[in-house]
C-alpha positions in Angstrom: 61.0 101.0 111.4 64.3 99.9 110.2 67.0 102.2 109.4 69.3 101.8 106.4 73.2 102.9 106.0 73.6 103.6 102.6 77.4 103.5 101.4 78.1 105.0 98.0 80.1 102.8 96.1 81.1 105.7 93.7 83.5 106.9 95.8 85.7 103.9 96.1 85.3 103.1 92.6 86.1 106.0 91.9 89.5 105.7 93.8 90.0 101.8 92.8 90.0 103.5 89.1 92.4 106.0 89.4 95.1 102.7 90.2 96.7 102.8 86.7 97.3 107.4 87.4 98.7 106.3 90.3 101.0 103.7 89.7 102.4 105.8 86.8 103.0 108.8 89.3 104.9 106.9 91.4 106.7 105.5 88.2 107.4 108.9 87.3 108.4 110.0 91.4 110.7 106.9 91.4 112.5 107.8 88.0 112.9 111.6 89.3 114.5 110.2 92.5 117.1 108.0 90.5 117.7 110.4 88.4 118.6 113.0 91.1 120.3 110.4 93.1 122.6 109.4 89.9 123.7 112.9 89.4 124.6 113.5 93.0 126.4 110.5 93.5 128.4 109.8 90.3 130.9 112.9 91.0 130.4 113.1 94.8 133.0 110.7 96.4 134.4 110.4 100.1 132.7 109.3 103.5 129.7 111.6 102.7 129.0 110.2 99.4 128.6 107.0 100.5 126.5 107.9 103.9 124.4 109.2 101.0 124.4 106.5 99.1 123.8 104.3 102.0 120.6 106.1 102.4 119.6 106.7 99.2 119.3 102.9 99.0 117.3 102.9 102.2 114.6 105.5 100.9 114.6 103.1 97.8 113.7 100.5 99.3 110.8 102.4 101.5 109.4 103.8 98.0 109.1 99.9 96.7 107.3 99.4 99.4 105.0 102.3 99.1 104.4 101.2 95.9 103.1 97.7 97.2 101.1 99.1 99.7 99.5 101.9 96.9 98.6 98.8 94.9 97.2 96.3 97.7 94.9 99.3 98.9 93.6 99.9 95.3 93.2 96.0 95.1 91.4 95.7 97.9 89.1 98.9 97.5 88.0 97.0 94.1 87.9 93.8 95.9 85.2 95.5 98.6 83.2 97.2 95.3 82.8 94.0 94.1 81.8 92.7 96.8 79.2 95.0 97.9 77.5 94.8 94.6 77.3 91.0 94.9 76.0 91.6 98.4 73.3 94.3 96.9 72.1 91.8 94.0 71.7 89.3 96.7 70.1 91.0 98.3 67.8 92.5 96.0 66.7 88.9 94.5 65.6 88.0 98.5 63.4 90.8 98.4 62.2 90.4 95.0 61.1 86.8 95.9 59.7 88.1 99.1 57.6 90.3 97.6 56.3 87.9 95.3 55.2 85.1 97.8 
């Protein structure tokens, strides 16, 4: 007898839906983090100020990148819904014509 894996799609759509909440989370994280970054370096001066600055630019440019990465992976979970469901029509017309011959 065969055995079936059954993946529930409702899960990852689920997920793949929740892009736009995310993306404006992280809008709002990245605004808080300017805005905290502004205030601390526009009356903080000297060789600390501008370690901090120096890595207050670094973290920036991690946070574009987590931003990219929180975007492919939504992509890509949509991408692999799609995909499935193609995959499960296919495969449902097969065994509709199956059954029929």
């Amino acid at each position: 007898m065969s055995q079936y894996n059954v993946i529930d799609l409702k899960v990852l759509l689920a997920f793949a839906q929740k892009k736009s909440a995310l993306v404006e989370k992280y809008n709002a994280i990245n605004r808080k983090y300017d805005t905290a970054v502004e205030a601390l370096t526009s009356k903080w001066q000297g060789q600390g100020a501008k370690a901090f600055k120096s890595d207050a630019k670094h973290i920036k440019t991690n946070l574009v990148a987590l931003k990219d990465v929180l975007s492919t992976l939504c992509d890509t979970i949509s991408d692999c819904v799609s995909a499935f469901d193609e995959c499960d029509v296919a495969l449902g017309e097969s065994n509709k014509n199956a059954m029929d011959n």
